[in-house]
N, C-alpha and C positions, 0 to 999 in steps of 0.2 A: 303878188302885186296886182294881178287884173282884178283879183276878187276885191280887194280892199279897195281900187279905182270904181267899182261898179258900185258897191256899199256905200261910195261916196255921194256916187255923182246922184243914185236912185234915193239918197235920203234927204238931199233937193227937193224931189218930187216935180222935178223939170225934166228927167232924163226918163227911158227907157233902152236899157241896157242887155245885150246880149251875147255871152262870150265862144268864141270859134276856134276852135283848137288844133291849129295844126300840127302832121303828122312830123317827128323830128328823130325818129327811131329807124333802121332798118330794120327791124321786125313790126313794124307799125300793123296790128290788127287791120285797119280798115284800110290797108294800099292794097294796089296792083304790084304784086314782086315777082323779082326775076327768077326766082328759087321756088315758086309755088304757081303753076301753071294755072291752076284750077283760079287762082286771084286774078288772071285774064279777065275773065268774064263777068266779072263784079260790074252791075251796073248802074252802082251809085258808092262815089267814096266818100260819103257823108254818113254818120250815127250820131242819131240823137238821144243822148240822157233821158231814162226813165223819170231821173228826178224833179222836182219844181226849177234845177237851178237854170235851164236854160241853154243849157250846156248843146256844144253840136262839133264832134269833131272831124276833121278833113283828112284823110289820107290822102296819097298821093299816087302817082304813075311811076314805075322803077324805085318804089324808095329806098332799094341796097344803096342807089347812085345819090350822094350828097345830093349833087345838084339839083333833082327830080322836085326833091321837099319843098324848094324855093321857085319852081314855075306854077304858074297858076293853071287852073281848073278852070275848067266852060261852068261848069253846077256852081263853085264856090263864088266864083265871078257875078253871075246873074243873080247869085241869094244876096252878095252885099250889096248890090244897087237898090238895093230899099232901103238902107241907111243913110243919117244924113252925114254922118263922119265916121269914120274907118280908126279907132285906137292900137296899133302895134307896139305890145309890151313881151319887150323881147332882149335874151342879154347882147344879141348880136344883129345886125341888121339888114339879113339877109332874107329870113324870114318876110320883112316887107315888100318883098320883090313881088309874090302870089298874088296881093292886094290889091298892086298901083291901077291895074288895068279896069276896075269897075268904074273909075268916072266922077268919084264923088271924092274929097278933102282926107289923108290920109295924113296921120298925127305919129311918128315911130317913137317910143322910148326905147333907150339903149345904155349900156354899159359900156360896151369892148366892140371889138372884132375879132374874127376867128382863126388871125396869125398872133394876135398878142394871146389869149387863151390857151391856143396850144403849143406855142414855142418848147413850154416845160415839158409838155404832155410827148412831144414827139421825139426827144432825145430818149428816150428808155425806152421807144419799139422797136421790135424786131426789122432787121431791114425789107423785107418784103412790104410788110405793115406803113415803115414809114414813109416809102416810095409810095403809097398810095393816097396816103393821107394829106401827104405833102402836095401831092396834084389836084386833091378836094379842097385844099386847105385856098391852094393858089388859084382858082376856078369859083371857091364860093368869097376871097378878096373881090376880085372882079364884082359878083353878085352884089356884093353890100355896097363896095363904092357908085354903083349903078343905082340901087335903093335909097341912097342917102340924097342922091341928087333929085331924085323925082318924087320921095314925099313933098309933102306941104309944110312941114313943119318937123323941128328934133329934137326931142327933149334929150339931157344926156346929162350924165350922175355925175362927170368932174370932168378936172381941167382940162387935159390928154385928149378924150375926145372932145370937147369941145374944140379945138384946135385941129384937131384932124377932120373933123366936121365942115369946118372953113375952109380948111386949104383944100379940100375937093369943090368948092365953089357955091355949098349951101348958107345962106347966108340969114336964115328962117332957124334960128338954135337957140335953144335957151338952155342954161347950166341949170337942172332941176333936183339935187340928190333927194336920195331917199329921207322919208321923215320919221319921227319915230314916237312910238303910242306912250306920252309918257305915264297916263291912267293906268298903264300895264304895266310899262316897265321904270322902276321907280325903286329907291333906298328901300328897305325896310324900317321902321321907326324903331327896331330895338337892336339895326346895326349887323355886323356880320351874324350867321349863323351858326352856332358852335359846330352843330354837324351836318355843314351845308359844302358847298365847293364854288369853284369858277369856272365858269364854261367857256371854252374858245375854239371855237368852228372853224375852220378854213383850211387851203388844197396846200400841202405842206410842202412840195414842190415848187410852189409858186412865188418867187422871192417880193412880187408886187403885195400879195394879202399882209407883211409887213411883221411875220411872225417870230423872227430876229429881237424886235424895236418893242415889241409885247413881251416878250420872256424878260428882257430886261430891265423892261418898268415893273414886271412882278419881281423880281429879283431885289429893285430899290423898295419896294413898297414893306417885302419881306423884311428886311431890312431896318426898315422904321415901326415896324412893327409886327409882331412874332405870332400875333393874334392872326393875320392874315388866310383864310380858308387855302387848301390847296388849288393847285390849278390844274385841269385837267385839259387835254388837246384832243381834239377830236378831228378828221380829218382822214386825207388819202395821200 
């Protein structure tokens, strides 16, 4: 999503576009972690890309600790005050929290939050596991209801958040879903493909991605007709 927002906005030729990547991993390469003494002393958690694309990403301080990922940096903070708008594309809105404090117009896209995401995920962990999670889970809620109030603006892919966007008191939302490249993705002109299939991506645990409601419009489609390529599910 960032790359395709930069591809856009640089093929204006009004923008200049730079993407920041924060650390979101507890093994994050370039943090300071609790588990590796010798990352103490790291004095800078910023890497910048060999390549043309511009790239620069941010580790963090403790990133074993959820929280860590989502407070900001003295370094990250003073490099975004040379922009003139701060774009946060992110599934969850915590992330924007690192951001807010540079000073300038900060814009979050968002999907979710990080109790609806892991509802599914935390019923099949181990109890240790899910006492832990459970307290990052409720710790980085806090973080994003905080983040949502202090951008500037929230872009958000449907209705659910849109609505929970408001009722925490932002009132700066617009409902923006994803678009989709039809050049790319498009019929074929000569129709299904004899020895082709149907692709269906999504977290099979999750009863919102709607994978119920998809089996059984393949099911009618089969149905109507026998030609229908297989379906294959891919997924965790």
């Amino acid at each position: 999503m960032a790359r395709w927002l930069r591809s856009g906005l640089e093929s204006t030729g009004n923008y200049s576009v730079d993407i920041h990547d924060l650390a979101t991993s507890s093994k994050d390469a370039m943090s300071r972690r609790l588990a590796r003494p010798k990352t103490w002393l790291r004095r800078s958690l910023r890497w910048l890309s060999d390549s043309d694309d511009g790239l620069q990403h941010w580790g963090a301080n403790a990133v074993e600790v959820e929280l860590m990922r989502y407070r900001p940096r003295v370094e990250l903070t003073r490099t975004l005050r040379s922009y003139d708008l701060i774009q946060v594309v992110n599934g969850g809105p915590a992330l924007a929290a690192a951001v807010t404090r540079a000073g300038i117009p900060v814009v979050l896209l968002v999907a979710s939050t990080a109790a609806w995401e892991r509802e599914s995920q935390l019923a099949g962990q181990a109890r240790a596991a899910r006492i832990w999670r459970k307290g990052m889970t409720a710790l980085t809620s806090r973080v994003e209801r905080s983040a949502l109030r202090d951008v500037d603006m929230v872009l958000v892919e449907n209705d659910v958040m849109l609505e929970h966007v408001r009722a925490l008191g932002q009132q700066n939302v617009v409902k923006a879903p994803p678009g989709l490249d039809t050049d790319r993705f498009t019929p074929g002109l000569g129709g299904w493909r004899s020895n082709g299939y149907l692709l269906s991506v999504c977290r099979f645990g999750d009863a919102r991605k709607g994978l119920d409601r998809m089996v059984l419009a393949y099911g009618e489609m089969v149905r109507a007709d026998a030609s229908v390529p297989d379906l294959v599910l891919a997924g965790l």
